[in-house]
Backbone as a ProteinNet text record, in pm:
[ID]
protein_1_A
[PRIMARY]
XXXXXXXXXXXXXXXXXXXXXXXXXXXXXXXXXXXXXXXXXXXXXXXXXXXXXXXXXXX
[TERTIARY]
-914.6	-822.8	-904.1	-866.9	-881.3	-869.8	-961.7	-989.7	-862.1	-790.3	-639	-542.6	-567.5	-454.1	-464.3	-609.3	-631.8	-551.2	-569.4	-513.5	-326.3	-252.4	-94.4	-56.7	31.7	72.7	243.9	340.5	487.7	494.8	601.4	707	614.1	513.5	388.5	513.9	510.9	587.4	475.5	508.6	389.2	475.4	372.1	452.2	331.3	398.3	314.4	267.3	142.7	108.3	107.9	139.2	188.2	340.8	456.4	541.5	652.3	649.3	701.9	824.1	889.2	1075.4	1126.8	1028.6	1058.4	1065.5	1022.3	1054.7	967	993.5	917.9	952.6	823.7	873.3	827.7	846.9	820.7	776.7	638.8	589.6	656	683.4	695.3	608.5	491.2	390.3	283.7	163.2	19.7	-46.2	-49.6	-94.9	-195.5	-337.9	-417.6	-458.5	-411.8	-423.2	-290.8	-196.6	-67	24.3	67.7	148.7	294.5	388.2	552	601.7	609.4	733.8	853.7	898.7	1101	1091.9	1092.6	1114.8	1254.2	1250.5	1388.6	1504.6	1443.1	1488.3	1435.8	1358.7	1335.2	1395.5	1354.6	1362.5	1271.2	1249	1142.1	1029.9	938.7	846.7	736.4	665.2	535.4	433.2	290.5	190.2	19.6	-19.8	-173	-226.9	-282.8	-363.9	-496.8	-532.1	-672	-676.5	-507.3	-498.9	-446.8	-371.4	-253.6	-369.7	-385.5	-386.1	-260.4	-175.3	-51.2	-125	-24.9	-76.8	21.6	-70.2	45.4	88.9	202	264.5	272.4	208.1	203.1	257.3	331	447.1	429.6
-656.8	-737.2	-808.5	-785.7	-871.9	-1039.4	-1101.5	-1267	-1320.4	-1259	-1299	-1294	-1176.2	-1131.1	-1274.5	-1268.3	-1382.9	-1482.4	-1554	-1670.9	-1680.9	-1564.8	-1572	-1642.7	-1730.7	-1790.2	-1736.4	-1777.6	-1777.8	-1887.1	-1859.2	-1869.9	-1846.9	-1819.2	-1788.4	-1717	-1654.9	-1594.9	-1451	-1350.3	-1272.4	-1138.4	-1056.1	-926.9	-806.7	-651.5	-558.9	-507.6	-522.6	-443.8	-312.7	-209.9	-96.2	-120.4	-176.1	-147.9	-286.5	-279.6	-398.3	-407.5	-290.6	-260.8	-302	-378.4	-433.8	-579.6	-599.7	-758	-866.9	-977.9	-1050.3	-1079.5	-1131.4	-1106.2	-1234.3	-1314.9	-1408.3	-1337.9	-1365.4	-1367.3	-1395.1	-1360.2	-1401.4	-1393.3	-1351.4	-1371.1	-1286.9	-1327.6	-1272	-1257	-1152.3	-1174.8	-1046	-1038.5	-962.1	-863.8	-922	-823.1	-750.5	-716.6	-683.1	-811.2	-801.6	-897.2	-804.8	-939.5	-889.2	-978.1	-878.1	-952.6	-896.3	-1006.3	-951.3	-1032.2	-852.9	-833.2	-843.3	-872.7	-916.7	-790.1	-712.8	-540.5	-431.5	-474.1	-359.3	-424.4	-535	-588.6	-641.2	-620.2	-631.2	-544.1	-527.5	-438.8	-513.6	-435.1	-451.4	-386	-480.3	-406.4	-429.5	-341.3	-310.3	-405.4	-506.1	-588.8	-554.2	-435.2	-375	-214.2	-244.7	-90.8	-178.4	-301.1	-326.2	-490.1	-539.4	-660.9	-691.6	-753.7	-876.7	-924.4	-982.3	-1058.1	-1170	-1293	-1407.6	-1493.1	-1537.6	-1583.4	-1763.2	-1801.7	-1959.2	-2053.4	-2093.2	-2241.8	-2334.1
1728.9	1648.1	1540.7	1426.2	1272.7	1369.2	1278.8	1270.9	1258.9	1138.2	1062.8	1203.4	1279.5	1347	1495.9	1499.8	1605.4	1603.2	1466	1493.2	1447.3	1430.4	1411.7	1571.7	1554.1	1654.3	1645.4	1725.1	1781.2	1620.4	1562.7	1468	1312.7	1336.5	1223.7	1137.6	1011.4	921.8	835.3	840.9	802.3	751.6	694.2	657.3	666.3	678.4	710.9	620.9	592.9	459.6	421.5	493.8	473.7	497.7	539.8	546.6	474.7	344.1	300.1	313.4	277.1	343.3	473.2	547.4	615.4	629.4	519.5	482	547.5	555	610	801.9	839.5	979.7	1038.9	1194.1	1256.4	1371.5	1394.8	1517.7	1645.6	1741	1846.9	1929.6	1976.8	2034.2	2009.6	2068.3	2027.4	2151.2	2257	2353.8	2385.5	2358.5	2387.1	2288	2167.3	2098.5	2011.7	2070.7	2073.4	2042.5	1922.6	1830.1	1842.2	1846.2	1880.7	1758.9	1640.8	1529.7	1524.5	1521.4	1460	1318.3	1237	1100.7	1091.5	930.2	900.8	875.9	792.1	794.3	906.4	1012	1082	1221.8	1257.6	1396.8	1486.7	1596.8	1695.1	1695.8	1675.9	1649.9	1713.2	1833.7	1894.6	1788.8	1735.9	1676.3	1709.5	1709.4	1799.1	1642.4	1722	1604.8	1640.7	1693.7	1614.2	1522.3	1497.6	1364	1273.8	1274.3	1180.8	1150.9	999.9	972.6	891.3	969.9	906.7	784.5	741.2	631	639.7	682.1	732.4	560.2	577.1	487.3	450.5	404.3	386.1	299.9	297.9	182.8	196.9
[MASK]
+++++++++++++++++++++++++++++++++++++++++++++++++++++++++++

């Protein structure tokens, strides 16, 4: 797992950088590696945070 991916926490806000049609997404958990977002256009989606770096979203 990416440094980035370490520290996404539960309600974090982030998006997939290969998959932007999926809009932006909220973490729901980070546990071992394996990050669970529900995107806004795709849904629930489990992702291996040692293929995928999120790109967390900050305001």
């Amino acid at each position: 797992m990416n440094n980035l991916n370490a520290l996404l926490e539960p309600g974090m806000l982030v998006t997939h950088p290969d998959r932007p049609d999926w809009g932006t997404g909220q973490v729901q958990s980070n546990i071992g590696g394996r990050i669970t977002v529900n995107f806004r256009e795709e849904g629930k989606v489990v992702i291996e945070g040692s293929r995928v770096s999120l790109v967390p979203i900050f305001e």
